[in-house]
C-alpha positions as CSV (number, residue, x, y, z in Angstrom):
1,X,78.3,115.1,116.6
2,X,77.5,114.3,120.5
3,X,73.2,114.9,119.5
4,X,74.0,111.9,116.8
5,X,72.2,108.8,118.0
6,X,71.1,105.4,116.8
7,X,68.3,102.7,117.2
8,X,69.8,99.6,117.4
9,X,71.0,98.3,114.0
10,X,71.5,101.7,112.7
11,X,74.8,102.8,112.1
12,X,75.8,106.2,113.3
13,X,77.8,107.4,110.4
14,X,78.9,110.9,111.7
15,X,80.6,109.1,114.6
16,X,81.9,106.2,112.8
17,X,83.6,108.0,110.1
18,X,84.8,111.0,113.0
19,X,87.0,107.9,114.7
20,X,88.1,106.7,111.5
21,X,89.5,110.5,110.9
22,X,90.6,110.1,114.8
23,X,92.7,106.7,113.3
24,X,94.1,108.4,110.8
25,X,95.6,111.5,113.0
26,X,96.9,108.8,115.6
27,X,98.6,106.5,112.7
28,X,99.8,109.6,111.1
29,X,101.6,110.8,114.7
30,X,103.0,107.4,115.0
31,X,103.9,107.4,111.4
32,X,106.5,110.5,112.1
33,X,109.0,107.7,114.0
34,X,109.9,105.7,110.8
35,X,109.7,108.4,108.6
36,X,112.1,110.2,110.6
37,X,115.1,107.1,110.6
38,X,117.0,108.5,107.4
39,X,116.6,112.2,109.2
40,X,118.2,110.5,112.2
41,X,120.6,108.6,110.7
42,X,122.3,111.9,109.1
43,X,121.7,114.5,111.8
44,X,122.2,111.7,114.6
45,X,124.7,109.4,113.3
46,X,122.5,106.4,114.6
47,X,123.4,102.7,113.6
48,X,120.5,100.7,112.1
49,X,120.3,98.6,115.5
50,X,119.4,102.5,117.7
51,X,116.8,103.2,114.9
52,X,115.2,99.4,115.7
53,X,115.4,100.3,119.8
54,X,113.8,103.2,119.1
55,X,110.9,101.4,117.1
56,X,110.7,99.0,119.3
57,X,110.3,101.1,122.4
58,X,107.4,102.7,120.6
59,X,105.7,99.5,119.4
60,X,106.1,97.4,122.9
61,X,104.4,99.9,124.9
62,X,101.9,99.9,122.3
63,X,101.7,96.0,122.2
64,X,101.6,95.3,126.0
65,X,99.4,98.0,126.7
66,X,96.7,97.6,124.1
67,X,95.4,94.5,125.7
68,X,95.0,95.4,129.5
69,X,92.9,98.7,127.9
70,X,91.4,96.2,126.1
71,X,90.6,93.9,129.0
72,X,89.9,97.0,131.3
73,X,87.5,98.3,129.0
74,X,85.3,95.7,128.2
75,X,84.2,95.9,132.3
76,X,84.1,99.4,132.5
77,X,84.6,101.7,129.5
78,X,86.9,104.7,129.5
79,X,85.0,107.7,127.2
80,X,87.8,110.4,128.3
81,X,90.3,107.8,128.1
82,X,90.4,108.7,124.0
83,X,91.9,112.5,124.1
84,X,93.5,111.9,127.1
85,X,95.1,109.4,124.6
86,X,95.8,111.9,122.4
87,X,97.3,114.7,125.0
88,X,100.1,112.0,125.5
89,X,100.4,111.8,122.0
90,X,100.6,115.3,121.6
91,X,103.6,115.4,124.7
92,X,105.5,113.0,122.6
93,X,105.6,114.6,119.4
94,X,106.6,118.0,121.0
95,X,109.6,115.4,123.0
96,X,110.3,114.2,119.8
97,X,110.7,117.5,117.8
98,X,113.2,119.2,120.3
99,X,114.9,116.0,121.6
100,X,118.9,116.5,121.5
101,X,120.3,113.3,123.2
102,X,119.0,109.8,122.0
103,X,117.4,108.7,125.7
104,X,115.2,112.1,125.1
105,X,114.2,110.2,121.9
106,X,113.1,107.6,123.8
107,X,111.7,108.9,126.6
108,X,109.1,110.6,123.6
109,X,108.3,107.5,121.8
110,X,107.2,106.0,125.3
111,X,104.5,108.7,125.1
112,X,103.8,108.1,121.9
113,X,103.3,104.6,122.5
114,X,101.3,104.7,125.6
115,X,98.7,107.1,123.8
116,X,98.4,104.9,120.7
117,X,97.6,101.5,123.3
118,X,94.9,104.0,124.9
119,X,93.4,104.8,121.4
120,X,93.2,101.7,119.8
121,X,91.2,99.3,122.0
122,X,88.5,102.4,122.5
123,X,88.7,103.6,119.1
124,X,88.0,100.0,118.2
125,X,85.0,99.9,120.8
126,X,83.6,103.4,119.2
127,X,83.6,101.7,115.9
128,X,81.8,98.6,116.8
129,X,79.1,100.8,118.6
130,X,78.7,102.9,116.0
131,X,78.5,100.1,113.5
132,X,74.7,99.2,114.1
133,X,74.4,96.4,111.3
134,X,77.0,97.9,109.4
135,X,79.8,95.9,111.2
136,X,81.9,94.9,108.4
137,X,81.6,98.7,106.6
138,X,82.4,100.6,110.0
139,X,85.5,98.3,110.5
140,X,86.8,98.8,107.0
141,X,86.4,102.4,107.4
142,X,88.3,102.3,110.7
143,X,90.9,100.5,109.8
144,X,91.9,102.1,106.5
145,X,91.9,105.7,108.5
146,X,94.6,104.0,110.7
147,X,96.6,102.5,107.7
148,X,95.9,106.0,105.5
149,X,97.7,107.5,108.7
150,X,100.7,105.2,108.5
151,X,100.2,105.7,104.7
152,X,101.5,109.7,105.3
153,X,105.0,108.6,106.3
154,X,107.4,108.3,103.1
155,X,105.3,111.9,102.3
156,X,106.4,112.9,105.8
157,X,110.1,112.2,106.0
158,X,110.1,113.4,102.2
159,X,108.1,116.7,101.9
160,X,108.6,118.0,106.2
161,X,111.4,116.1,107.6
162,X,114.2,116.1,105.1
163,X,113.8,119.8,103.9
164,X,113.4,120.8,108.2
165,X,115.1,118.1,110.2
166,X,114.0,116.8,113.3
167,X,112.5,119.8,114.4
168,X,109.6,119.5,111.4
169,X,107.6,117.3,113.6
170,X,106.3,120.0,115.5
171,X,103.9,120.7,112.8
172,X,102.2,117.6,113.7
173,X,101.5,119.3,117.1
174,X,98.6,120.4,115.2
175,X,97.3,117.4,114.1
176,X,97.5,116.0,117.5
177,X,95.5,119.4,118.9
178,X,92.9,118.8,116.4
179,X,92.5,114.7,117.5
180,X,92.2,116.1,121.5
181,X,89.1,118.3,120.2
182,X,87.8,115.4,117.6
183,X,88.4,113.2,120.8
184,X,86.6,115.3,123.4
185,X,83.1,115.3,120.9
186,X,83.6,111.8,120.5
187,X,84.0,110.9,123.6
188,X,80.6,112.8,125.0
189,X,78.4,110.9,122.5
190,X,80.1,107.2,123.5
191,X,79.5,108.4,126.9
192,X,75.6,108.9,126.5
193,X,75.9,105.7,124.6
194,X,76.8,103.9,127.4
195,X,74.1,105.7,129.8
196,X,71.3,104.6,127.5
197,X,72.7,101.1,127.4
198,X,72.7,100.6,131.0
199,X,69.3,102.3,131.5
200,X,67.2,100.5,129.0
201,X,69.4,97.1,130.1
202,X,69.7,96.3,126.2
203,X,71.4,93.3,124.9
204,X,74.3,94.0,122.2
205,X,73.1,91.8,119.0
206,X,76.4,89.7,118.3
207,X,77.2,89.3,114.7
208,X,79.5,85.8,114.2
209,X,80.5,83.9,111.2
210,X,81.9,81.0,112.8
211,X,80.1,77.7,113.6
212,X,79.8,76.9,118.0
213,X,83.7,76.3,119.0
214,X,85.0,74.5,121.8
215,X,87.4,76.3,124.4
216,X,90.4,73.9,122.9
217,X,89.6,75.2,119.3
218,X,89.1,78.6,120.0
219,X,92.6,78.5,121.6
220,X,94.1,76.8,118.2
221,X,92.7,79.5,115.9
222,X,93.7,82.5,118.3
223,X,97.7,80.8,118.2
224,X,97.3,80.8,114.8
225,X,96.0,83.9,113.9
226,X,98.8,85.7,116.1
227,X,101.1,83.7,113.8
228,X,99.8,85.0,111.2
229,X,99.4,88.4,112.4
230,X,103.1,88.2,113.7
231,X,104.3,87.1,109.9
232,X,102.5,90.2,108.2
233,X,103.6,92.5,111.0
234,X,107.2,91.8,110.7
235,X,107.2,91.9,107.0
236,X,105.4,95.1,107.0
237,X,107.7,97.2,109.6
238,X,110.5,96.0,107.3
239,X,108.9,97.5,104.3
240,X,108.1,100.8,105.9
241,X,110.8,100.8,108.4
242,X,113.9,99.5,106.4
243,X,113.2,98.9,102.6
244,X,113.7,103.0,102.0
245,X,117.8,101.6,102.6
246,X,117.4,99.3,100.5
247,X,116.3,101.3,97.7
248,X,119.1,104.0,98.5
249,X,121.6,101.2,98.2
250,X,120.8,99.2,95.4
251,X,119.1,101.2,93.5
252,X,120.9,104.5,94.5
253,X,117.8,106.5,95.0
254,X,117.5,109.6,97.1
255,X,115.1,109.6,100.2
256,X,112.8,111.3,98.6
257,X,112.8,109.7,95.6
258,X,112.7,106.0,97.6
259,X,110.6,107.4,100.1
260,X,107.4,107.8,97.5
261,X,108.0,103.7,96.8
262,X,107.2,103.2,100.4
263,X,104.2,105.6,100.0
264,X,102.8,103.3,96.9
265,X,103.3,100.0,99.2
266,X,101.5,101.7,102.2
267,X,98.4,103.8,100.0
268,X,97.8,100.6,98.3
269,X,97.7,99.0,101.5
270,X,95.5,101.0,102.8
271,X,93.1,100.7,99.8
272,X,93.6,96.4,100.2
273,X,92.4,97.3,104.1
274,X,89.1,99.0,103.2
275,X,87.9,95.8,100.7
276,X,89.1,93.4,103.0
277,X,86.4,93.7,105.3
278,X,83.6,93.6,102.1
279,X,85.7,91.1,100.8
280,X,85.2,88.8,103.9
281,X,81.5,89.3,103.8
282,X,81.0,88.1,100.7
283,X,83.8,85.5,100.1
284,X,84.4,84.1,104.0
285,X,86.8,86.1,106.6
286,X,89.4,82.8,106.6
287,X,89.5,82.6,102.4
288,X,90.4,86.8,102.9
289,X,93.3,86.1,105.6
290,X,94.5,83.1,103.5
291,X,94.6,85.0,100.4
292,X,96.2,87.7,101.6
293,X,99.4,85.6,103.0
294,X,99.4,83.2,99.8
295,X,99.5,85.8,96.6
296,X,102.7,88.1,98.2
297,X,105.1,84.6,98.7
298,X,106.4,84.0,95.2
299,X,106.3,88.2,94.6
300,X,108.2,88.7,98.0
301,X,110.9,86.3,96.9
302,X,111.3,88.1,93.8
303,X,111.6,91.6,95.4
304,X,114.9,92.1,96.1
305,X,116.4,91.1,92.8
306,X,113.9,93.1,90.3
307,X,114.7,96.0,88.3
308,X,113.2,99.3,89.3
309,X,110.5,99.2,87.3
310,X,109.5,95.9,88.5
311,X,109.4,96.6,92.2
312,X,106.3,99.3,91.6
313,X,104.7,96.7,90.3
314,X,105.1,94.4,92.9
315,X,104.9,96.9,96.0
316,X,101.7,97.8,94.3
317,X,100.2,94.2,94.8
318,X,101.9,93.2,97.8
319,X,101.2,96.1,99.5
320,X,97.4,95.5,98.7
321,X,97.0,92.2,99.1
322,X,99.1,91.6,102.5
323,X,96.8,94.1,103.9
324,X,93.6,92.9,102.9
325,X,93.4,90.4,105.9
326,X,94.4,93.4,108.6
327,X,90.4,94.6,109.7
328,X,89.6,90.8,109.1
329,X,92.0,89.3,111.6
330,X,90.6,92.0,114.1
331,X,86.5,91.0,113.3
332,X,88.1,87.0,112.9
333,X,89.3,87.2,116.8
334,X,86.2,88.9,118.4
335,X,83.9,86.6,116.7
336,X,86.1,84.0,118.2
337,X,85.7,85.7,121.7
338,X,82.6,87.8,121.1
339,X,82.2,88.7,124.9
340,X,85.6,90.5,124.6
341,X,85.2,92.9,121.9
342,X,88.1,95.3,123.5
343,X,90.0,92.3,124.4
344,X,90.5,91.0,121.0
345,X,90.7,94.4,119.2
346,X,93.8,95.1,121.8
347,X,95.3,91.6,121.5
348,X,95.5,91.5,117.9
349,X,96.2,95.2,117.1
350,X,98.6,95.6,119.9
351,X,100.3,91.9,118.9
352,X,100.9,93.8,115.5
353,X,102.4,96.6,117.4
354,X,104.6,94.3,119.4
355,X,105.6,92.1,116.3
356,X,106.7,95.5,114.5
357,X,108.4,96.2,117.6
358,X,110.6,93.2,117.9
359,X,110.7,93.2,114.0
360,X,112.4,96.3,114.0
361,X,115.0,95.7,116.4
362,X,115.8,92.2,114.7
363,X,115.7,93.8,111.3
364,X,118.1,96.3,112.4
365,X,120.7,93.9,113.8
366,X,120.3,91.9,110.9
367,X,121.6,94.8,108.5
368,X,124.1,95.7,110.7
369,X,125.3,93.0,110.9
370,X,125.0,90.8,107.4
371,X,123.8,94.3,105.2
372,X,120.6,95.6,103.8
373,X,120.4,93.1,101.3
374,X,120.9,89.6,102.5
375,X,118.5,91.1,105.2
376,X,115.8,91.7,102.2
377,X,116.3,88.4,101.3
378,X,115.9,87.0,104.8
379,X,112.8,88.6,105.5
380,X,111.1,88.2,102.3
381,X,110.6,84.8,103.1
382,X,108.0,85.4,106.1
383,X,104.5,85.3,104.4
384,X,105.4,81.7,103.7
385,X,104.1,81.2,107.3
386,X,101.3,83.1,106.8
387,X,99.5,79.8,104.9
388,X,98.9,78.2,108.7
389,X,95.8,80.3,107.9
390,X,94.6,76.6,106.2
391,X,94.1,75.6,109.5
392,X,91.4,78.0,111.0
393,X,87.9,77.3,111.0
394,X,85.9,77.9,108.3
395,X,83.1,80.4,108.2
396,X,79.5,80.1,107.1
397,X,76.8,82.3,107.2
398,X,76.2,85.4,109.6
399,X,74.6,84.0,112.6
400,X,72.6,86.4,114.5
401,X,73.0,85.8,118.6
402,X,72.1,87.6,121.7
């Protein structure tokens, strides 16, 4: 993997699918917090509002981080910063396995969260240089191992945490060990990258969609786009975060059983993530973002007063379709910004992070307070604000730049 090398244009395919393997073991560590809650509400005896702190604590770090890495990296780039990523994640799972008082719990997810902000923005980096003229392909790929990863964690609180408890998670002490090594490889053959770069004093060729923008409009469509990233964000970390409640009950489901509904919402998810980015090749990258807010409004109103039969259907296409736009919005913002390919992937990764973050904790007063379902109903009325997407600018073909 370190010997693989590329002309310029030619994708590197052992490095960009390794990173997108990389996404999936991070996504899958971070995946162990929600799908721990109902583990945490039994063993624990934690209120709904302690399970949204502790989501939120792991998301914020996450979300403010991201961006300074981000910002940081696009002047000088971090190689090593990836495992040593990874070895944080690693000391947060362990912290979260063993953890006996709730500021322990905490005190982990911090870790968590600060080695997820160090992965993204350099994962994200990886990708692009790996991508060659593949941009759209190695972004797809990337993305979908990250959302496979959060994909694992109905399948994780069903099949590891509920039969073990909270001590289960140490299993995924060996995902995060295998990530370092992943990591480590990775990290040599970005660093060589970087060295061949700065001797031969190339140019990066800069792949944009969008027609010449003033400074005015590019600051429109970046508002909106973190609109609409904060809209899909919110309503997502209720799905994985909260729905499993209420599908225990109102539908009096187990958490196992309820549990593999949130696995069909995220899988599916994952599979609308990988044809997004094709999608927006072919069909435009702002017609991709505004189809995926439109088609879940009318089925997200419905949701919470289906049958049960209805609401695979419906977790089937929302879950697909509200994800199609997540790689787009990434590739949408650095096209806007194409000097600051770190910044924007930390910006609007780590603005999804923070969105889940304060998502969660709102969520979780919200039930406490006024119960599971008038909260379903509440919040399945946020992709209606997802259709501001109307209002970006409109792509046209792929402009080569340098």
């Amino acid at each position: 993997m370190a010997n693989a090398s590329h002309k310029m244009g030619n994708p590197v395919y052992p490095i960009m699918f390794a990173i997108g393997v990389c996404h999936l073991f991070n996504d899958s560590l971070q995946s162990v917090i929600p799908a721990m809650f109902p583990v945490l509400e039994e063993e624990r005896g934690l209120t709904f509002t302690q399970l949204g702190l502790i989501s939120f604590m792991l998301n914020i770090v996450a979300s403010v981080l991201q961006p300074v890495v981000g910002f940081i990296s696009d002047k000088k780039p971090m190689p090593y910063a990836l495992p040593l990523g990874m070895i944080s994640s690693f000391v947060g799972i362990a912290g979260i396995a063993f953890s006996t008082e709730y500021w322990m719990i905490l005190v982990s997810v911090v870790f968590l969260g600060f080695g997820s902000a160090i992965f993204h923005p350099e994962g994200s980096r990886v990708s692009f240089m790996a991508a060659g003229s593949k941009r759209g392909l190695s972004q797809s790929i990337y993305q979908v191992g990250g959302n496979s990863g959060q994909a694992l964690a109905p399948l994780i609180s069903a099949f590891i945490l509920v039969p073990f408890g909270q001590k289960g998670a140490a299993l995924f002490l060996i995902v995060a060990a295998i990530g370092i090594f992943l990591l480590s490889r990775i990290s040599i053959w970005y660093k060589k990258e970087l060295e061949v770069e700065k001797l031969s004093k190339r140019k990066k060729t800069i792949l944009s969609s969008l027609p010449p923008l003033s400074k005015k409009q590019v600051g429109i469509a970046l508002t909106l786009l973190m609109i609409i990233i904060f809209a899909r964000s919110f309503y997502v970390t209720n799905m994985t975060n909260f729905y499993i409640f209420h599908l225990m009950e109102n539908y009096d489901l187990s958490i196992k059983k309820g549990q593999l509904f949130i696995f069909i919402f995220l899988v599916l998810g994952a599979v609308g993530t990988f044809f997004g980015g094709p999608m927006a090749d072919r069909f435009g990258r702002k017609n991709v973002i505004l189809l995926s807010m439109a088609v879940p409004i009318p089925l997200s109103l419905i949701l919470p007063h289906v049958p049960i039969w209805a609401v695979v259907l419906l977790l089937v296409i929302i879950g697909f379709s509200i994800m199609l736009s997540f790689s787009v919005t990434v590739v949408y913002a650095q096209e806007l910004v194409p000097s600051k390919i770190g910044t924007m992937a930390g910006l609007t990764v780590g603005l999804a992070f923070g969105m889940g973050a304060i998502g969660a904790v709102l969520i979780g007063i919200l039930m406490d307070n006024v119960g599971v379902y008038t909260t379903m109903i509440i919040v399945s009325t946020l992709p209606l604000i997802g259709l501001v997407a109307l209002a970006l600018p409109t792509d046209r073909k792929i402009a080569v730049q340098k």
